[in-house]
N, C-alpha and C positions, 0 to 999 in steps of 0.2 A: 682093637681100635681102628677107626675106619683109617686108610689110607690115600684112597683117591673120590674123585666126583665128577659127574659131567653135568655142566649146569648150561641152562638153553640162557642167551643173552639177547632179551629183543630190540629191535628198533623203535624208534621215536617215529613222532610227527608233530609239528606245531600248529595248534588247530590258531593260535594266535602267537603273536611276537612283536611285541613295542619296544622300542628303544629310548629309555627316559632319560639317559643323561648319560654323561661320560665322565667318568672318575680319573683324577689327577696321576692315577695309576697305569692308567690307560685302559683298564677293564670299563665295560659300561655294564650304566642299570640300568634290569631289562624286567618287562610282564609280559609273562608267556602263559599260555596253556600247555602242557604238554602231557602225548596221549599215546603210550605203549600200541605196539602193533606185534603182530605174533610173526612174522620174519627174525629170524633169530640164528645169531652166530651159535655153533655149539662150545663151549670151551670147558676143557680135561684136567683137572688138577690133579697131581699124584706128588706124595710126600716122599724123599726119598730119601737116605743115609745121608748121600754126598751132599756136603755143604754146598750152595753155589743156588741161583736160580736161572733156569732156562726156560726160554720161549720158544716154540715153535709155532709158524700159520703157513707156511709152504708159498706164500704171497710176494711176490716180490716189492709191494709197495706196499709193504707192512716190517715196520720193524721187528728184530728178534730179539736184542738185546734191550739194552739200558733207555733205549728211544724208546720204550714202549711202554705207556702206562699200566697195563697192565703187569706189569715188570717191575714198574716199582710201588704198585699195590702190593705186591706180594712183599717186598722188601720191606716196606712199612709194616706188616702183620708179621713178619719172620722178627724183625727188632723189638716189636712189644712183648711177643713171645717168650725171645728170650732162648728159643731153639737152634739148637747147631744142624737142626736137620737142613733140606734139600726143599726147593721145590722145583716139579717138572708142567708147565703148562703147553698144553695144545688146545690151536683156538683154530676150527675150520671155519671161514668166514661164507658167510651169505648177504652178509649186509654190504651195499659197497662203499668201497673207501671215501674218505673226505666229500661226501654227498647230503649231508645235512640230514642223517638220520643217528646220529649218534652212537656209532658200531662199536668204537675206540672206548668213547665213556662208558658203556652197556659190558665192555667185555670186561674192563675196569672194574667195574661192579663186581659182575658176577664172582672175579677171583678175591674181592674184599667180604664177599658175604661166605664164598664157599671157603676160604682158609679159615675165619670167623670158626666157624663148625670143625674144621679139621683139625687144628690147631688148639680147641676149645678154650677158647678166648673169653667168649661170652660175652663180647663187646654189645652194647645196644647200637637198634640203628641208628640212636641222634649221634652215637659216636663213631662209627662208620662211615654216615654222610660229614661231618666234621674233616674225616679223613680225605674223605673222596673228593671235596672241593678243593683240597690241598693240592691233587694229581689232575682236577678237568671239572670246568661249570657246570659240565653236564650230570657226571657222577654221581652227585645227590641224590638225583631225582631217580636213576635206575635204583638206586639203593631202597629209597622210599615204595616204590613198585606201586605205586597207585596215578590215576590220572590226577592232575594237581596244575593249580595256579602256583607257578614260581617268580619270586621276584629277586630281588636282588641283582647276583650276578646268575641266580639260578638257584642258589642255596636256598631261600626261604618258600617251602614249599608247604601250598594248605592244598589240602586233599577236598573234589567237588563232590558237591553232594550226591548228585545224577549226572550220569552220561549214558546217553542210547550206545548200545554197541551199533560197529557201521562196518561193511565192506569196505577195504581201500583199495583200489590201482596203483602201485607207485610207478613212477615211469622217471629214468634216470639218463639223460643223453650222450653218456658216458665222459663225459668233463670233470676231471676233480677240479672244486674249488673251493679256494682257498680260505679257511675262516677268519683268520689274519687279514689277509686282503679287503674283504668283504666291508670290516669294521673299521680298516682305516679310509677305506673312501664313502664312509656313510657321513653324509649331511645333515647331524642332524635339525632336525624342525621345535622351533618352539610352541609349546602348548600349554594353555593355557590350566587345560584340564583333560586329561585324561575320559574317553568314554568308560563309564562303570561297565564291569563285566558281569553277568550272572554266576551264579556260584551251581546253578541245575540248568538242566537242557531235558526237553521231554523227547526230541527227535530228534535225525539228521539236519532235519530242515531248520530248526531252530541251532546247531551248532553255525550252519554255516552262514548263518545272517553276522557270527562273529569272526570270520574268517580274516583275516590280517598279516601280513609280514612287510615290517618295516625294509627290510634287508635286500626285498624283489626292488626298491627303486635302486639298488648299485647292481643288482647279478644280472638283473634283466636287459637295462640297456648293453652289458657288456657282453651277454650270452640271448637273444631273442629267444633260441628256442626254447626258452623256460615258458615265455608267453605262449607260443604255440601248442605246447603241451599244453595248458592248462585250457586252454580254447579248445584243444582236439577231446580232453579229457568232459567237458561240460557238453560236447559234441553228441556224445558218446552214451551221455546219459549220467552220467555224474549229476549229485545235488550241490556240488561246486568243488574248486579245484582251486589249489594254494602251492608254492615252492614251502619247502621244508626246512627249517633253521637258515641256514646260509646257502642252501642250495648244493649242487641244480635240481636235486629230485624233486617232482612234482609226486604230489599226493591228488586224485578225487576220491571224495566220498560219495559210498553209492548206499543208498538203502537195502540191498536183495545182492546177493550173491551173483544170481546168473549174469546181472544186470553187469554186476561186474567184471566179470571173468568174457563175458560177450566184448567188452570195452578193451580188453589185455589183448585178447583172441585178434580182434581188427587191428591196432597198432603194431602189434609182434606182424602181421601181414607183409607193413609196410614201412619200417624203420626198423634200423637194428638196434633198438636202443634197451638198456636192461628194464625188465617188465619184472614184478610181481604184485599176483592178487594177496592180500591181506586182511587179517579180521582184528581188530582192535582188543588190545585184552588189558 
């Protein structure tokens, strides 16, 4: 019987992110795009006798225990179960922290789909994602693993028809911010109607005609460099540049690799801010 697994956990981007309304709960409904990128935390499951679950990421600004979704993923799969076993997680992180790429939700994931298997559960993934919105909005969508329109609070996710794969630059100027934060000081706007999205894209250049994030009118006044980045990033050769979920990383899409990695190469020059090229998967 298998006993452990190392599952890659990738990062998000929001090729788009509207903010429809704010529920009495304080969660708001949102339409997003959202688009797997191959940056990817690694995280180690191992089943072990000792009853008990243990986290390790070696991060100091990651928690280890009970604060950690991922933590109580496992704790949620260990009670359906039904098992007095153990489990042991190690999560070496690439993705950075509270930066709007979804590292938390993604690693989340990965320990909901890889205990799934270990534990042989046999859960589906509508019931998996079910679980996952229980522990983080984002959760769903790593589970689901396709590019997808979500709406809701993130739960309701339809899968698009086409998407060009695209080079990305992320470029993070090392500020964690806060998601919390973000959505208590968002305004929102009334609208009348929402712009219709397309459900295919034939290019890069057709995604980024729908580039959007409601979120950049609270992080940006508050953080400028997000604009700067995304200026330096279309500078550069980018077919356009967006902040990612709540921020502060910046994403450009670039058509061609070199294109890209020439854009990472110039900015790592002259700020020290965390750079990775990425390929959208």
């Amino acid at each position: 019987m298998l006993q452990s697994m190392i599952i890659q956990a990738p990062a998000k981007v929001n090729y788009r992110l509207d903010v429809v309304g704010r529920r009495p709960n304080g969660y708001h409904d949102l339409r997003m795009i959202m688009q797997r990128v191959n940056l990817c935390d690694e995280v180690t499951l191992r089943l072990v006798a000792q009853p008990g679950i243990r986290v390790t990421c070696g991060q100091h600004d990651v928690p280890e225990g009970e604060g950690n979704i991922a933590w109580k993923a496992a704790r949620a799969l260990l009670e359906l179960s039904g098992s007095d076993q153990g489990v042991e997680i190690e999560i070496v992180k690439q993705i950075p922290v509270a930066a709007g790429l979804g590292g938390g939700s993604s690693d989340c994931a990965a320990v909901l789909l890889g205990l799934n298997e270990l534990l042989r559960l046999g859960l589906s993934l509508e019931r998996l994602m079910e679980i996952g919105v229980t522990l983080g909005a984002d959760v769903p969508f790593f589970v689901f693993g396709q590019t997808a329109l979500a709406e809701g609070i993130g739960e309701l996710l339809t899968p698009l028809a086409k998407v060009p794969t695209a080079w990305v630059v992320l470029v993070n100027p090392n500020l964690p911010v806060s998601t919390a934060w973000v959505y208590q000081n968002l305004q929102l706007t009334q609208r009348d109607q929402l712009a219709k999205l397309p459900n295919s894209f034939e290019n890069v250049a057709e995604l980024c005609d729908i580039l959007g994030n409601d979120l950049e009118s609270v992080t940006i006044p508050a953080f400028p460099v997000i604009d700067e980045i995304k200026r330096s990033l279309v500078g550069l050769g980018a077919s356009g540049a967006l902040m990612s979920g709540s921020g502060p990383t910046v994403f450009g899409l670039f058509e061609d690799e070199a294109t890209a990695r020439k854009a990472a190469a110039d900015l790592q020059q002259h700020h020290n801010w965390f750079l990775a090229v990425a390929e959208t998967c």
